[in-house]
MDAnalysis code that builds the backbone (N, CA, C; Angstrom):
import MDAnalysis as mda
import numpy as np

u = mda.Universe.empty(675, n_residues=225, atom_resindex=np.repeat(np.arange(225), 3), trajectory=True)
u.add_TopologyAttr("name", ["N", "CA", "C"] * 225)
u.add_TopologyAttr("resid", np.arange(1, 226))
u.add_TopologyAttr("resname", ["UNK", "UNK", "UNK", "UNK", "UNK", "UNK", "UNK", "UNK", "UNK", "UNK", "UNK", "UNK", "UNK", "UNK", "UNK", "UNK", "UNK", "UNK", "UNK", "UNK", "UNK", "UNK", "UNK", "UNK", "UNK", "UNK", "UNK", "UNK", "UNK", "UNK", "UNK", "UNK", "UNK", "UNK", "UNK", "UNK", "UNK", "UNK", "UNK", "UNK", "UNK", "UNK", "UNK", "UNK", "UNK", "UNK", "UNK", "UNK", "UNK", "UNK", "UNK", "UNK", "UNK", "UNK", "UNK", "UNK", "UNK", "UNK", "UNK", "UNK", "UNK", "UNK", "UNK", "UNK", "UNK", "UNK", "UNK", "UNK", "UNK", "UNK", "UNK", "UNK", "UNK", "UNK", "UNK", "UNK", "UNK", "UNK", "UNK", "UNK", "UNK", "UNK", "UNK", "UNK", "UNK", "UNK", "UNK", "UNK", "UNK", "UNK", "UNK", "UNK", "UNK", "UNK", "UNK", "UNK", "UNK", "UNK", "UNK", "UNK", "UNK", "UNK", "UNK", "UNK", "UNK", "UNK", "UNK", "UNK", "UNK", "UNK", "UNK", "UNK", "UNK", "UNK", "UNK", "UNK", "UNK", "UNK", "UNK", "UNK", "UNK", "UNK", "UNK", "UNK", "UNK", "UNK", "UNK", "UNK", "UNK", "UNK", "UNK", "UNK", "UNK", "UNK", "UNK", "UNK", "UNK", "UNK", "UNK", "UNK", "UNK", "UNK", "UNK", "UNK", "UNK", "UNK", "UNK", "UNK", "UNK", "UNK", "UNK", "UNK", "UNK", "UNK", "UNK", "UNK", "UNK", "UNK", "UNK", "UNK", "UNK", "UNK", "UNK", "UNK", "UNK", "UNK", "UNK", "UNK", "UNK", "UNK", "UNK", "UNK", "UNK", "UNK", "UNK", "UNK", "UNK", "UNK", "UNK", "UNK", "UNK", "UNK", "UNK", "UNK", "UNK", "UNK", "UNK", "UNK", "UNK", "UNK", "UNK", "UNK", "UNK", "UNK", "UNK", "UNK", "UNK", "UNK", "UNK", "UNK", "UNK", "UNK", "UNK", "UNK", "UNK", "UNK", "UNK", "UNK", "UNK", "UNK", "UNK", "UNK", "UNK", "UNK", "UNK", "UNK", "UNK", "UNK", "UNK", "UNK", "UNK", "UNK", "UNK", "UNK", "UNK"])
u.atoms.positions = np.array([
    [0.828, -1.216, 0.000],
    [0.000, 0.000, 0.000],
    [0.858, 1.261, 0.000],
    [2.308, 1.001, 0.182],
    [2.612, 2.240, 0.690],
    [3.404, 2.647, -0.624],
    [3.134, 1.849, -1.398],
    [4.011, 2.146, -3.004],
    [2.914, 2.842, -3.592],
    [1.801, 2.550, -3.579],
    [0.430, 3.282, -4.429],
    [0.556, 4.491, -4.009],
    [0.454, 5.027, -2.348],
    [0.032, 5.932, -2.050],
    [0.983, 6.699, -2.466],
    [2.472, 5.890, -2.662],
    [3.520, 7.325, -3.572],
    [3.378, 7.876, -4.652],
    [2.483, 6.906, -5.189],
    [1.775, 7.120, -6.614],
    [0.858, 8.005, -6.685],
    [-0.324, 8.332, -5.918],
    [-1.385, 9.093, -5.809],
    [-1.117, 10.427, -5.163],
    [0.118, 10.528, -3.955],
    [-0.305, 11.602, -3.409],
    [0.381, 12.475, -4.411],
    [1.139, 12.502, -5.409],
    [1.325, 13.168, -6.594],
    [0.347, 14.314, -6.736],
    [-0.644, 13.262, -7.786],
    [-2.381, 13.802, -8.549],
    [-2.802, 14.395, -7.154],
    [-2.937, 13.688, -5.859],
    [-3.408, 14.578, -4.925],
    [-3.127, 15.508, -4.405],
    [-1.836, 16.309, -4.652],
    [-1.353, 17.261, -4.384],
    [-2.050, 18.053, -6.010],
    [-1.555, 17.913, -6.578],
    [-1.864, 18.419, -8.056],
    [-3.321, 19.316, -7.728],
    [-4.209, 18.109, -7.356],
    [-5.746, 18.345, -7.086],
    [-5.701, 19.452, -6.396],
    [-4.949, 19.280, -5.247],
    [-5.476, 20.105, -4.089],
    [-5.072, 21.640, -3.993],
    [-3.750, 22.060, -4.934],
    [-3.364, 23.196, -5.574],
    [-4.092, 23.670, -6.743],
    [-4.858, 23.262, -7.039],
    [-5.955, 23.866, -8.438],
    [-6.490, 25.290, -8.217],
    [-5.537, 25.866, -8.400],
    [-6.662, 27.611, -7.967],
    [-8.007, 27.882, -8.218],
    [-8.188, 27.813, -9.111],
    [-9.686, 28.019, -9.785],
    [-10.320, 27.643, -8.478],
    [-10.513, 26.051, -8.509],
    [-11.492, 25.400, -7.357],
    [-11.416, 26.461, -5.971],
    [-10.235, 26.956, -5.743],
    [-9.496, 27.501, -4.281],
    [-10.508, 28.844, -4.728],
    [-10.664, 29.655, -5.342],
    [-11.177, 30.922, -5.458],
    [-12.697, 30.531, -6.157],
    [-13.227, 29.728, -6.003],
    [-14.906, 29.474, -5.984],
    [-14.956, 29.015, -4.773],
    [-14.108, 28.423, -4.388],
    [-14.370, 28.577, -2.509],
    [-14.462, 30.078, -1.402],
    [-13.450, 30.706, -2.111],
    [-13.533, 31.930, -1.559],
    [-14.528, 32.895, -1.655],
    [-15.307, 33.182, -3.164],
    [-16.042, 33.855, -3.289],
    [-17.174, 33.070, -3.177],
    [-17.346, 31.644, -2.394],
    [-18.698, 31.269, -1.994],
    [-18.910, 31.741, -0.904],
    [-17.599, 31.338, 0.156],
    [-17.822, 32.316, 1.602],
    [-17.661, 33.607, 1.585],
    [-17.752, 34.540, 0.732],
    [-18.083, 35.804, 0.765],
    [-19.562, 35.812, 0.242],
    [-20.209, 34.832, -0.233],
    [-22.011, 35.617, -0.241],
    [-22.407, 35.450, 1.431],
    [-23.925, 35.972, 1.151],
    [-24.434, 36.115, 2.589],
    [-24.284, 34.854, 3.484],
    [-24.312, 34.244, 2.735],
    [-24.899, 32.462, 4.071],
    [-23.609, 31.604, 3.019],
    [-21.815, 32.947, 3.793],
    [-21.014, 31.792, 3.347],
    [-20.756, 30.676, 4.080],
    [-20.704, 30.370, 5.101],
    [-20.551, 29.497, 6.428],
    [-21.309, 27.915, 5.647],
    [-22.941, 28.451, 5.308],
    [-23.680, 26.955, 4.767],
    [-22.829, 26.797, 3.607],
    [-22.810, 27.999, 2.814],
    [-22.801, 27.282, 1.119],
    [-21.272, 26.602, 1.105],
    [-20.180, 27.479, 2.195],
    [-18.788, 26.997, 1.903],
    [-18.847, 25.295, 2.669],
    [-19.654, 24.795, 3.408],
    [-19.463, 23.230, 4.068],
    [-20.265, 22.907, 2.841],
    [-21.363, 23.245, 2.120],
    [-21.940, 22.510, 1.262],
    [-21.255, 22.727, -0.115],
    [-20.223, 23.475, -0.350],
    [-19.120, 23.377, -1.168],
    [-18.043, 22.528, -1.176],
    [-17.691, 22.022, -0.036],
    [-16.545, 21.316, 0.420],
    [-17.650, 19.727, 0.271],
    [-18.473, 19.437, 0.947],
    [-18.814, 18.119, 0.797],
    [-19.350, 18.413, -0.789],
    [-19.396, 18.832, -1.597],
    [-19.547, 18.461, -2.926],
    [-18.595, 17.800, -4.101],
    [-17.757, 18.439, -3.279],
    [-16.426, 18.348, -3.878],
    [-15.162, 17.377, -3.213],
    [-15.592, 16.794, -2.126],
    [-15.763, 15.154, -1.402],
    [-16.536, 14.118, -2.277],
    [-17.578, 14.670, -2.080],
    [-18.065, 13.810, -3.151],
    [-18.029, 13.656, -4.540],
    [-17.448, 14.307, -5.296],
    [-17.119, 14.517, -6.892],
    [-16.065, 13.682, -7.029],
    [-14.750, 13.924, -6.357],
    [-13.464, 13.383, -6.570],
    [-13.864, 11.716, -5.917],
    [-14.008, 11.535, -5.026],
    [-14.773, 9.989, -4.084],
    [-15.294, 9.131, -5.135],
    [-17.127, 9.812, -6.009],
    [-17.551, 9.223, -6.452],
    [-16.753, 9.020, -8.363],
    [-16.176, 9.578, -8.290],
    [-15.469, 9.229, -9.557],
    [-14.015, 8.258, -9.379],
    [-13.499, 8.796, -8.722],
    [-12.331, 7.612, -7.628],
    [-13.097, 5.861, -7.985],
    [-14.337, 6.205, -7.203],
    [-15.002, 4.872, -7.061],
    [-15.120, 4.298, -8.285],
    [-15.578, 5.347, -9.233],
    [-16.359, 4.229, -10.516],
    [-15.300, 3.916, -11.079],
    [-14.125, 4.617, -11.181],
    [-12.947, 3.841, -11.965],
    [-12.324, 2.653, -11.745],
    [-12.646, 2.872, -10.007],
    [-12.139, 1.188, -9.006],
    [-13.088, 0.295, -9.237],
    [-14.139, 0.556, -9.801],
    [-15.116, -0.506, -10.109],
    [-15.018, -1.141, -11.272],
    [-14.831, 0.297, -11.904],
    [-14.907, -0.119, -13.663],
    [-13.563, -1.375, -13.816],
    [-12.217, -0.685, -13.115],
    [-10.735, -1.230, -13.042],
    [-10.774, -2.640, -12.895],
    [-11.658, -2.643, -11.764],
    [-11.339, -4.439, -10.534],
    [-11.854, -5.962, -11.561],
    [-13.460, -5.430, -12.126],
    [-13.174, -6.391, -13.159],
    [-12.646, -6.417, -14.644],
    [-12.062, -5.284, -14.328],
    [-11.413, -5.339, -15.847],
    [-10.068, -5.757, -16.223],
    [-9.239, -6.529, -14.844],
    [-8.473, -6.685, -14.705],
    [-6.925, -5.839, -14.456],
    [-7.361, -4.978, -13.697],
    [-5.863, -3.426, -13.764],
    [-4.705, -4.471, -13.350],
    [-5.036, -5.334, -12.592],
    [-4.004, -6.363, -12.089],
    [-3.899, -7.425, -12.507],
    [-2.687, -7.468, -13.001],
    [-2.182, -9.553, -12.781],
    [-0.848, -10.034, -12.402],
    [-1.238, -10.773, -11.343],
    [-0.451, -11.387, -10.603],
    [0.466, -10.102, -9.826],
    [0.063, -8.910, -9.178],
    [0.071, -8.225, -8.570],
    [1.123, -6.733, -9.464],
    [0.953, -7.109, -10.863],
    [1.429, -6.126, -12.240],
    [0.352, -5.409, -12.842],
    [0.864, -4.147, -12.573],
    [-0.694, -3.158, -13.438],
    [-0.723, -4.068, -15.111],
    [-1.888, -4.171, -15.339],
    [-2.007, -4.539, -17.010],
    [-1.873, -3.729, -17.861],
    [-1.558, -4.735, -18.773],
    [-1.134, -3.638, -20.044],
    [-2.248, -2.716, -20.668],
    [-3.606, -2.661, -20.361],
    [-3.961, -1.191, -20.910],
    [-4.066, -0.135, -19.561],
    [-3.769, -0.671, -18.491],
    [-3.415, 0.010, -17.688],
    [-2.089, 1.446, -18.084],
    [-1.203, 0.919, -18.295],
    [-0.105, 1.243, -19.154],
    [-0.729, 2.413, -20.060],
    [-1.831, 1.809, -20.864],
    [-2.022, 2.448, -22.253],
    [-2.457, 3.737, -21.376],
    [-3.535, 3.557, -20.835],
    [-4.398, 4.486, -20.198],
    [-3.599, 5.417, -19.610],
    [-2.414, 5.290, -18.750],
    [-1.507, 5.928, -17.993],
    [-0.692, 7.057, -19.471],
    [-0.084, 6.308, -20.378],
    [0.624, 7.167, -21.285],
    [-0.603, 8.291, -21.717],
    [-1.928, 7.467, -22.423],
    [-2.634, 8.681, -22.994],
    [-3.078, 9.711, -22.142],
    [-3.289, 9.378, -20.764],
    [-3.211, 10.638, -19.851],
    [-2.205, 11.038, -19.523],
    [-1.190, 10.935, -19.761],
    [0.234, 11.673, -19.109],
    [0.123, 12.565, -20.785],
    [-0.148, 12.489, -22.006],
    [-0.079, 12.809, -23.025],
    [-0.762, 14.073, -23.013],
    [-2.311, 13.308, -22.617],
    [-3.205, 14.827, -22.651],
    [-2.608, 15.603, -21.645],
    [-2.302, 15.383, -20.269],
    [-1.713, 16.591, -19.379],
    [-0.802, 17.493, -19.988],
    [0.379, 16.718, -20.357],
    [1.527, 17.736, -20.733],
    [0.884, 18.282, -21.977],
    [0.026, 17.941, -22.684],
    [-0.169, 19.309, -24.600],
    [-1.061, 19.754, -23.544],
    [-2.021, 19.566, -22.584],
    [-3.150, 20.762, -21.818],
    [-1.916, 21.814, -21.362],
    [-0.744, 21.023, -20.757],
    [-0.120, 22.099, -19.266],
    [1.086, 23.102, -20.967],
    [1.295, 22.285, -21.993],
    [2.108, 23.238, -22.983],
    [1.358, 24.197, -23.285],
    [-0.237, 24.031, -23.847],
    [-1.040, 25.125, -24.344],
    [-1.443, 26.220, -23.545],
    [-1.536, 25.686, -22.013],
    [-2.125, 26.952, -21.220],
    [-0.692, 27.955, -20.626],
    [0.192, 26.570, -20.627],
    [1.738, 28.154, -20.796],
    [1.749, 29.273, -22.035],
    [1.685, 28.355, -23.166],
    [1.424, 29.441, -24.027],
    [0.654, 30.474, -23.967],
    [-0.816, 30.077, -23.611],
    [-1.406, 31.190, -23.521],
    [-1.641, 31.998, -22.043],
    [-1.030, 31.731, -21.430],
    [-0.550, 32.289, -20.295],
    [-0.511, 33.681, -20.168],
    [-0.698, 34.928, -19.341],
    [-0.955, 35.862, -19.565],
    [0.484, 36.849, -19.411],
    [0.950, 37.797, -20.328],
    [2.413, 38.232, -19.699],
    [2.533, 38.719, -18.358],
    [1.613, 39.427, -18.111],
    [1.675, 40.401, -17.376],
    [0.409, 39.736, -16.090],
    [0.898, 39.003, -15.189],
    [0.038, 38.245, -14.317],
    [-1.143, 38.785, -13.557],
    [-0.829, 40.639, -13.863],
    [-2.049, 41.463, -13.467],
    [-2.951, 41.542, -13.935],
    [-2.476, 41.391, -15.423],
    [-3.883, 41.238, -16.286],
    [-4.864, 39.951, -16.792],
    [-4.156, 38.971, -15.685],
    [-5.657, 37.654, -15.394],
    [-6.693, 37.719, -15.493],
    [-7.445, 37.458, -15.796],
    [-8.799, 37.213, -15.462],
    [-9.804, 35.851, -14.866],
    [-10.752, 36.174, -14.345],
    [-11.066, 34.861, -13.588],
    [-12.686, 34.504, -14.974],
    [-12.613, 33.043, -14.982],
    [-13.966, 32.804, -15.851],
    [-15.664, 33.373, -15.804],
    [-15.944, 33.936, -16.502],
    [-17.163, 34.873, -16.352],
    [-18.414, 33.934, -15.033],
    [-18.051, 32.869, -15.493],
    [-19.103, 32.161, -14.938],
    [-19.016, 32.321, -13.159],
    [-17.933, 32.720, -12.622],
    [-17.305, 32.301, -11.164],
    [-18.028, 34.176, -10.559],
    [-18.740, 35.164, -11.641],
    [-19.473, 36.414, -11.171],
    [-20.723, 36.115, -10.885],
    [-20.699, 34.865, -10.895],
    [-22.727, 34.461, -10.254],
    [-22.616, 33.681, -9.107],
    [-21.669, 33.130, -8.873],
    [-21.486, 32.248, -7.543],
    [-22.711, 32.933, -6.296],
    [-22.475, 34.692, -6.300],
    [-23.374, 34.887, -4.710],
    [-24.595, 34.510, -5.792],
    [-25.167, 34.352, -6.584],
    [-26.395, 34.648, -6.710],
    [-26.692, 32.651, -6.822],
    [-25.783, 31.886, -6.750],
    [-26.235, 30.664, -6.550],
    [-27.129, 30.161, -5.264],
    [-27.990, 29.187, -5.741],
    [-28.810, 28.848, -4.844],
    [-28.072, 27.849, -4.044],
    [-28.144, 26.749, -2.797],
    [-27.117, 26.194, -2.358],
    [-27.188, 24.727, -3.156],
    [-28.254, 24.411, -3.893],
    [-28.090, 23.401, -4.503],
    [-27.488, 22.891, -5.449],
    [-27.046, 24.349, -6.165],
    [-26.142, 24.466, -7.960],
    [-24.917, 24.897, -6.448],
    [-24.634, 25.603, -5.774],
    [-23.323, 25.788, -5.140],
    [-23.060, 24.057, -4.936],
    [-23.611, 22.956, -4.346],
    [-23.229, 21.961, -4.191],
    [-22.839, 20.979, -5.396],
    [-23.691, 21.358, -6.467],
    [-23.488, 20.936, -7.711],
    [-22.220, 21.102, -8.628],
    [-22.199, 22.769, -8.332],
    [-21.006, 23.127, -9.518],
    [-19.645, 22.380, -8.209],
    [-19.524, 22.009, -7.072],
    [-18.303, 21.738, -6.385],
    [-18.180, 20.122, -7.154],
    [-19.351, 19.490, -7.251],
    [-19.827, 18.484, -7.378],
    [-18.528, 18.297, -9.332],
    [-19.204, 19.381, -9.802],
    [-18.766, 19.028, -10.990],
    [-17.447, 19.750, -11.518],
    [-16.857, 21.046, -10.727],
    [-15.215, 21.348, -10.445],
    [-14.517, 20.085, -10.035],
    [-14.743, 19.500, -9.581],
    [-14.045, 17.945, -9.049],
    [-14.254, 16.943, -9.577],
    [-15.372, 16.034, -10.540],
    [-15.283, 15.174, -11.216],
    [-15.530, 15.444, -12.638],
    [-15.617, 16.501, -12.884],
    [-15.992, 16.796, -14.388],
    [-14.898, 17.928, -15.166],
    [-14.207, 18.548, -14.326],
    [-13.329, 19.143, -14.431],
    [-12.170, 18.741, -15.593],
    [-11.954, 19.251, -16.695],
    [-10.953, 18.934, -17.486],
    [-9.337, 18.618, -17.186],
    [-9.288, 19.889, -15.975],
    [-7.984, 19.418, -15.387],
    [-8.235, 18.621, -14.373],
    [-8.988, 18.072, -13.097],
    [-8.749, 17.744, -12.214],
    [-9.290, 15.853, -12.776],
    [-10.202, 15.475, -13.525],
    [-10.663, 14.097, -13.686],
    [-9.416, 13.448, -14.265],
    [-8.336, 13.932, -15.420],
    [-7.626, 12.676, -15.366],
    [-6.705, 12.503, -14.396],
    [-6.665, 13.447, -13.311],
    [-5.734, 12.910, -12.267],
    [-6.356, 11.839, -10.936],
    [-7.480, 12.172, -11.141],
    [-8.448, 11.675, -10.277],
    [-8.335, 9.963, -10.694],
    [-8.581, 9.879, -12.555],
    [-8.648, 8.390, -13.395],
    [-7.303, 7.870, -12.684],
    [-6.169, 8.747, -12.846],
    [-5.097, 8.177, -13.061],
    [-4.464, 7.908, -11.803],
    [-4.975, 8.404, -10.554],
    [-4.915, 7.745, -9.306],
    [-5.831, 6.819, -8.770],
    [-6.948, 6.327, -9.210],
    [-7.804, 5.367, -9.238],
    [-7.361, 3.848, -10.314],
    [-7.092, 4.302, -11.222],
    [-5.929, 3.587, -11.958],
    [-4.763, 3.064, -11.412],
    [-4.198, 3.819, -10.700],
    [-2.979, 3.342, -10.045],
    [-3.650, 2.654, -8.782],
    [-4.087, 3.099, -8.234],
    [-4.842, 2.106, -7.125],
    [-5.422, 0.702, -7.271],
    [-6.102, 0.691, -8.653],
    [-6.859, -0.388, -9.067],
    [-5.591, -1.669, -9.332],
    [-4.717, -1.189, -9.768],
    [-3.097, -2.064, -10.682],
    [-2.327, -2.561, -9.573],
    [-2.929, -2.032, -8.887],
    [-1.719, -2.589, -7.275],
    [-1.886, -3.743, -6.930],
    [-3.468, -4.223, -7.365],
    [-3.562, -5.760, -6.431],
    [-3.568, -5.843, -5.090],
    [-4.031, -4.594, -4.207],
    [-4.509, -4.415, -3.326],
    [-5.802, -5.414, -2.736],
    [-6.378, -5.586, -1.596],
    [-7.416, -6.296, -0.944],
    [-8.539, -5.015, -1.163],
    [-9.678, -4.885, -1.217],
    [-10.873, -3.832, -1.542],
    [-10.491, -2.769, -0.235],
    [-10.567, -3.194, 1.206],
    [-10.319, -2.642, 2.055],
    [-8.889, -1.254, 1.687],
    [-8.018, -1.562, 1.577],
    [-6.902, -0.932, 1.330],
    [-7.231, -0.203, -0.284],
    [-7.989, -0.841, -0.702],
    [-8.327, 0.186, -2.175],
    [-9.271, 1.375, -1.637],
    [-9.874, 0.997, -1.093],
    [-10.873, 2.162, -0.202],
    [-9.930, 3.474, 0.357],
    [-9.319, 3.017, 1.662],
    [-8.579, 3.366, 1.751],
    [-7.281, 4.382, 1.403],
    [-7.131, 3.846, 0.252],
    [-6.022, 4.722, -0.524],
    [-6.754, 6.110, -1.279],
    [-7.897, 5.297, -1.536],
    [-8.840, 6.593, -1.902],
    [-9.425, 7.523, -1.589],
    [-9.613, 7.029, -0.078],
    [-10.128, 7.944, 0.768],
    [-9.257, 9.203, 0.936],
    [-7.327, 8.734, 1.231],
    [-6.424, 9.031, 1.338],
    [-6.709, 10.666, 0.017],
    [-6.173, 9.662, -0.870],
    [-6.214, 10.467, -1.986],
    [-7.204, 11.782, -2.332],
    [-8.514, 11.357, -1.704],
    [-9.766, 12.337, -1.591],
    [-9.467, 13.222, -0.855],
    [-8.501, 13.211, 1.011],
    [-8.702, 13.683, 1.857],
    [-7.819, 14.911, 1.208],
    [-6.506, 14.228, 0.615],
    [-5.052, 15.302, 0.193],
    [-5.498, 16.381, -0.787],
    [-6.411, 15.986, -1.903],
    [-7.015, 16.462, -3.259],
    [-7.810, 17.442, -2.459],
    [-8.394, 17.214, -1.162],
    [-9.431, 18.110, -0.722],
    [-8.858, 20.216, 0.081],
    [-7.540, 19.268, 0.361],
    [-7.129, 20.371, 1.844],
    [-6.715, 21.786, 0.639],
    [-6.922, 22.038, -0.483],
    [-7.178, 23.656, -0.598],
    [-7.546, 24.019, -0.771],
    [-9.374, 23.166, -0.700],
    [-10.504, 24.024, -0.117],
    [-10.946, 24.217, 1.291],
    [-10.420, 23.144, 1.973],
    [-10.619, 23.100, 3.381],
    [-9.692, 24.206, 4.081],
    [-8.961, 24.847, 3.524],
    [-8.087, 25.965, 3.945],
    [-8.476, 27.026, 4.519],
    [-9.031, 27.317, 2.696],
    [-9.799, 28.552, 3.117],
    [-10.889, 28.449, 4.069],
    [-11.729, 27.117, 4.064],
    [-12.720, 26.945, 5.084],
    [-12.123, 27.200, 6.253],
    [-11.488, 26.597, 7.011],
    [-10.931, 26.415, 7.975],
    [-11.063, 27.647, 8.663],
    [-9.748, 28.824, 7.583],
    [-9.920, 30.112, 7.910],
    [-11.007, 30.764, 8.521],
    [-11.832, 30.763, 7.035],
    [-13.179, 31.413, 7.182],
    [-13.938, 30.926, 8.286],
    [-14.344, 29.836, 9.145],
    [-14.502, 29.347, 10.220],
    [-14.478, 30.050, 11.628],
    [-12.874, 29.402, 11.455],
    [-12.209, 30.499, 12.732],
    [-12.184, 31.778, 13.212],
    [-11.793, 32.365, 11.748],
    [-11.524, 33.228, 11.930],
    [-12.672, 34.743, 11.878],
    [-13.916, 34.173, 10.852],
    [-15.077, 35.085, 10.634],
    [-14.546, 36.325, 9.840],
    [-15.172, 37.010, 10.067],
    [-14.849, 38.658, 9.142],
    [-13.386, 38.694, 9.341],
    [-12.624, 38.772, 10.474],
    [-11.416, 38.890, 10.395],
    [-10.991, 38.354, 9.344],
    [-10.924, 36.960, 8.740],
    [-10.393, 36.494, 7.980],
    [-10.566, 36.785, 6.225],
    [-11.649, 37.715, 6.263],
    [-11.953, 38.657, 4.596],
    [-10.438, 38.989, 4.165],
    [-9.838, 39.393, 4.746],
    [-8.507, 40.326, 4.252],
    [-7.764, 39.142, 4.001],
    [-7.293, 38.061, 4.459],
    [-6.362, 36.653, 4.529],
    [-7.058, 35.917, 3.033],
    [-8.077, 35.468, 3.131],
    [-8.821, 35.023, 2.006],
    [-8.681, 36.005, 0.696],
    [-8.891, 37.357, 0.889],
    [-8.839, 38.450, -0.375],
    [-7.319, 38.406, -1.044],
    [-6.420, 37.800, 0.055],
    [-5.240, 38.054, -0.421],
    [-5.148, 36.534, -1.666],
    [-5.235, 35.854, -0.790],
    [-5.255, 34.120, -1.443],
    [-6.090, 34.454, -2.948],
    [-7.271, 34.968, -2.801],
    [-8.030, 34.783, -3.980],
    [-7.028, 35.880, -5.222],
    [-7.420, 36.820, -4.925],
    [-6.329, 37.640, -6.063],
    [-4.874, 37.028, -6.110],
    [-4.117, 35.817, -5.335],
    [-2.574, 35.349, -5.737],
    [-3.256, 34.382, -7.022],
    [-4.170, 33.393, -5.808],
    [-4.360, 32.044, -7.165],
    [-5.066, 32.849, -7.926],
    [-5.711, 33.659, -8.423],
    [-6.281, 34.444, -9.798],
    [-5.348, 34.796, -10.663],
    [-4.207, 35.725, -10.311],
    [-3.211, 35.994, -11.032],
    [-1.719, 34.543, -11.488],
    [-2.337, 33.769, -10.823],
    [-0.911, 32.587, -11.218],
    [-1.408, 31.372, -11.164],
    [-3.314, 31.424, -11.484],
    [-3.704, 30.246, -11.970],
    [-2.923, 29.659, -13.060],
    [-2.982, 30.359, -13.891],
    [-3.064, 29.191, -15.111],
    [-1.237, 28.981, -15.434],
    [-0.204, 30.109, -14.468],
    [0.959, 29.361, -15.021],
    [1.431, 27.835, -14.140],
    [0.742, 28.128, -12.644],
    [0.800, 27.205, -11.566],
    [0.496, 26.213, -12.237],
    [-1.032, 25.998, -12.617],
    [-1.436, 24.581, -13.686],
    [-0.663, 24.337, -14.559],
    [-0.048, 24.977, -15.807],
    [0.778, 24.594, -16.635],
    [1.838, 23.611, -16.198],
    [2.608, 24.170, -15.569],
    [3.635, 24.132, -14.539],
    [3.353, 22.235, -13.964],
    [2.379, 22.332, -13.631],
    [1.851, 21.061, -12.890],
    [1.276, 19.930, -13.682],
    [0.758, 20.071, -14.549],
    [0.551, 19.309, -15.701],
    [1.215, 18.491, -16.436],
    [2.374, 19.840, -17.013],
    [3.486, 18.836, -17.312],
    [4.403, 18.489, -16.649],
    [4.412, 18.851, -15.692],
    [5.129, 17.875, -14.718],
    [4.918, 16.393, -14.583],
    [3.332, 16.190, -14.166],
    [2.971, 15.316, -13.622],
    [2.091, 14.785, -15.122],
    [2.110, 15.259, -16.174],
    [2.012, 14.159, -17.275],
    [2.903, 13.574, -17.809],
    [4.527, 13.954, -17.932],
    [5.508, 13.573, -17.932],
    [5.736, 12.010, -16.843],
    [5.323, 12.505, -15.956],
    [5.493, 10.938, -14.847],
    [4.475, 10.343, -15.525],
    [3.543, 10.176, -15.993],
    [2.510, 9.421, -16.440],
    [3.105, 8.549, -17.613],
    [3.190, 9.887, -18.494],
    [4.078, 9.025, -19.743],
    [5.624, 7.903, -19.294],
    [5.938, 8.420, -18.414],
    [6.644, 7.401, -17.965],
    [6.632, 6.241, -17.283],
    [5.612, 6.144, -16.488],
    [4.499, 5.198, -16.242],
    [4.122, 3.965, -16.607],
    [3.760, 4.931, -17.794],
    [2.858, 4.314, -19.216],
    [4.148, 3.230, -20.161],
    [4.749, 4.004, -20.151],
    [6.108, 3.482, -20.682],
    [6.414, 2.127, -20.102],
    [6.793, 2.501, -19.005],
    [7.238, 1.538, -18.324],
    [6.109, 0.082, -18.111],
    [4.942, 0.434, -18.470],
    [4.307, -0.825, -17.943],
    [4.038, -1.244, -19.261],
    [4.214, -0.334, -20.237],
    [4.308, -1.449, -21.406],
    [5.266, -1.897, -21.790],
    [5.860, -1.887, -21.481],
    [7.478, -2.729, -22.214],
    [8.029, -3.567, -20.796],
    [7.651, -3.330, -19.854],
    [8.002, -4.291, -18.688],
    [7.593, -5.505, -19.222],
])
């Protein structure tokens, strides 16, 4: 177990640095009733990364990710073509990367958040975390790696849970803050939201190909082993 989890807490770090997600957390606890919508933001987004975790360990277990305690060979496949898509996603968004990091902008859609009701606030966390272009193949590809281990179900759980808890802590941050700390903490949060706004997208780049590069190598490696 303790070889997988070197494997996952990778993607789970990856996950859990995603700005975007980090600043729809922030500007959820700045509408009126941030306290509800930010816990019903955070368990959405428990549950997004969890329930997609799961279906891949399901889809994986009889599909054989393992034999004789060796990820399988489309295991392999699966690993290269996501290490593939990461690094051309993390090359294209360097490119278009902004020069001048002041002049960021955040996605039009993230100016309606106060006017969400708490059920689309639980939803869109729901779907930043499993539907997410950047965050699902890291999610596949640590559920993947989990599935190839030949683990007992217990310890596949487990690792996932793991993986869910790490992917989770930079939204639980700002929660945390916002918690404790109440209004005081507007100014601490304002700062966080305008850093990850301005160095979203080179941070992701940055991380992508990093960690699609290990994939492709991965991938490599379990096919020609």
């Amino acid at each position: 177990m303790g070889q997988v989890l070197g494997d996952v807490l990778g993607f789970a770090a990856a996950v859990a640095v995603s700005p975007l997600p980090i600043v729809a957390m922030i500007l959820v606890l700045a509408t009126p009733r941030g306290r509800r919508n930010g816990l019903l933001f955070a368990a959405g987004w428990v549950l997004g990364l969890s329930a997609l975790g799961a279906i891949v360990l399901a889809i994986a277990g009889p599909g054989g990710a393992s034999s004789k305690s060796q990820p399988a060979t489309w295991v392999g496949g699966l690993k290269l073509a996501l290490g593939l898509l990461l690094a051309l996603f993390g090359l294209r968004m360097w490119r278009r990367r902004p020069k001048d990091a002041s002049q960021a902008q955040l996605p039009k859609w993230m100016s309606t958040i106060d006017r969400l009701a708490p059920l689309k606030v639980f939803g869109l966390a729901v779907a930043l975390a499993a539907l997410n272009a950047k965050n699902a193949p890291l999610t596949i590809a640590a559920a993947a790696s989990i599935a190839s281990a030949g683990l007992p179900v217990g310890q596949q759980i487990a690792s996932l849970a793991i993986f869910v808890l790490i992917g989770s802590l930079g939204l639980l941050a700002p929660l945390g803050v916002f918690l404790i700390g109440g209004d005081r903490a507007k100014t601490t949060l304002g700062n966080w939201k305008q850093w990850a706004a301005q160095h979203n997208i080179a941070v992701m780049a940055v991380l992508f190909f990093v960690l699609g590069l290990k994939l492709i190598g991965d991938g490599i490696g379990i096919l020609t082993s």
